[in-house]
N, C-alpha and C positions, 0 to 999 in steps of 0.2 A: 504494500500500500504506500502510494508517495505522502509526501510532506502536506498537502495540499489537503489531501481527500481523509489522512488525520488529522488536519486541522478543521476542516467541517465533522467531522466525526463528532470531536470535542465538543464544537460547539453547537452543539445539536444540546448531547449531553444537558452541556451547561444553561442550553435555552429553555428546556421542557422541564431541569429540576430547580431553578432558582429562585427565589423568593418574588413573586411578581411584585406587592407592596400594594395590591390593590388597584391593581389597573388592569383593564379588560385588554385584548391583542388585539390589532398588534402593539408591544410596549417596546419604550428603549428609556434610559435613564441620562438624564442629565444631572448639573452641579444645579443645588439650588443653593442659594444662599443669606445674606440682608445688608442691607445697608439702607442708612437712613436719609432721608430725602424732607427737604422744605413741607413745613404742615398747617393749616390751619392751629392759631393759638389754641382754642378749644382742644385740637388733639394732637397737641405736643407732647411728648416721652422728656422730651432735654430740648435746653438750648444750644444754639452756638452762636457766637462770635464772629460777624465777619469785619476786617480791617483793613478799609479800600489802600490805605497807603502800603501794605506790604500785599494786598493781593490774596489774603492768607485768613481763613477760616477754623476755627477752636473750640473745642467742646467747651461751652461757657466755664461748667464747675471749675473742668483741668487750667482752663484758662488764668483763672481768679488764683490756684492756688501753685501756680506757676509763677505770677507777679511776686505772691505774696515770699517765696523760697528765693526767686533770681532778682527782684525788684533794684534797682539802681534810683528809684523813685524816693523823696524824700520824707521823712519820718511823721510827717503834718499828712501826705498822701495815703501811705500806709495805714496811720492810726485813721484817718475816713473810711479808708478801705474794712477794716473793721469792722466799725459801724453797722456797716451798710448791707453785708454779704447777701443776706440773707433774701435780700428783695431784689428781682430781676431790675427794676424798671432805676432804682438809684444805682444798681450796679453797673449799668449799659453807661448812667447819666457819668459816673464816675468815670468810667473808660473814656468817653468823649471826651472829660475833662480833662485829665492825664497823659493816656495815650493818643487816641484817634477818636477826634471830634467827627468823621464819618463814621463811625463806626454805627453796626448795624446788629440788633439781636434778630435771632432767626430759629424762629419754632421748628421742632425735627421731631420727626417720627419714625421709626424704625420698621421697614416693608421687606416683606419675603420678597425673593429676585430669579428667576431663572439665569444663571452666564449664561451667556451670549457662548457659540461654538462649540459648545458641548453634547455632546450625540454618541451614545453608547450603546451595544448591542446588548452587554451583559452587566449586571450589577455590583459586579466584581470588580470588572476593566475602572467604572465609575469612582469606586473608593480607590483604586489603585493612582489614578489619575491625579484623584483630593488628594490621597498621602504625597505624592512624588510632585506635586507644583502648590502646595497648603500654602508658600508667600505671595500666592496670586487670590487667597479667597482669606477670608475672617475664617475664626477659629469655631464657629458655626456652617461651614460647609458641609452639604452633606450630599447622599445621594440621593437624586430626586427619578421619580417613575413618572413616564408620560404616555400616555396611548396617541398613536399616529390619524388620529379617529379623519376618518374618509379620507386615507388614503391605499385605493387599491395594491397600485406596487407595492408597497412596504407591505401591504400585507398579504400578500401571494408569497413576495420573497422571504417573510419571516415560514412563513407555512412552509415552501419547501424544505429552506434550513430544519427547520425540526420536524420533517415526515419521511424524507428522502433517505430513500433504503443506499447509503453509503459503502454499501459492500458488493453492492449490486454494479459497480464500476468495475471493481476486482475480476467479477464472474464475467461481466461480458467484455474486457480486454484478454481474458483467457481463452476465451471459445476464438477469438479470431487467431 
């Protein structure tokens, strides 16, 4: 048997005994993942910080007590800074004051994401992908199942993958 006709063999195997995860055929798995995205105030998770002079956007909290550790700001700014932490709206006003009089608070909320280019045969291949490239996704990556729904080819071609008698290649390059 060549290389080839074990390797559909395999993934026969792997297609008919894998965990489908809840998706009707034909399925293939992608990375899903999150990240968070500009939100109505009402359904904000967090804020951030954006600060038009550097370009540069900040999780509000991390922002605040980043000042507070690296601060080169003087001891009268500081002690305000204090004060204040607790309430978004003197905190943005403080930044303005301080740092970056554009600056900008921006309600986020945190969305589940399909990557983009992601397209698996088996559920395996998927997490093997998240382990071997994890500095391109959050440490909430996972593997996600998707059904190909109305799409013929893909599912002719998964049907053959996992019905096709693969030994039956073997028997009829012997008869000739």
């Amino acid at each position: 048997m060549n290389k080839d006709t074990q390797f559909l063999k395999e993934l026969q195997n792997e297609l008919k005994t894998q965990d489908i995860d809840g998706q009707a055929a034909p399925r293939f798995w992608t990375v899903g993942d999150y990240e968070w995205v500009e939100a109505r105030e009402e359904n904000a998770e967090r804020y951030s910080v954006y600060l038009p002079y550097i370009t540069e956007a900040y999780v509000f909290d991390d922002y605040l007590e980043e000042i507070k550790e690296d601060s080169e700001l003087s001891k009268k700014a500081l002690t305000e800074l204090q004060e204040i932490e607790d309430d978004y709206d003197d905190a943005i006003e403080w930044i303005q004051k301080y740092i970056d009089e554009e600056a900008e608070l921006i309600p986020e909320r945190k969305v589940h994401i399909i990557q983009p280019n992601t397209m698996f045969l088996t559920k395996t291949e998927a997490k093997s992908h998240i382990k071997l490239n994890k500095h391109h996704y959050t440490s909430e990556a996972h593997t996600y199942a998707m059904t190909a729904w109305r799409a013929p080819k893909v599912e002719r071609l998964l049907k053959i993958l996992e019905t096709f008698d693969w030994d039956s290649l073997g028997k009829e390059g012997a008869a000739e």
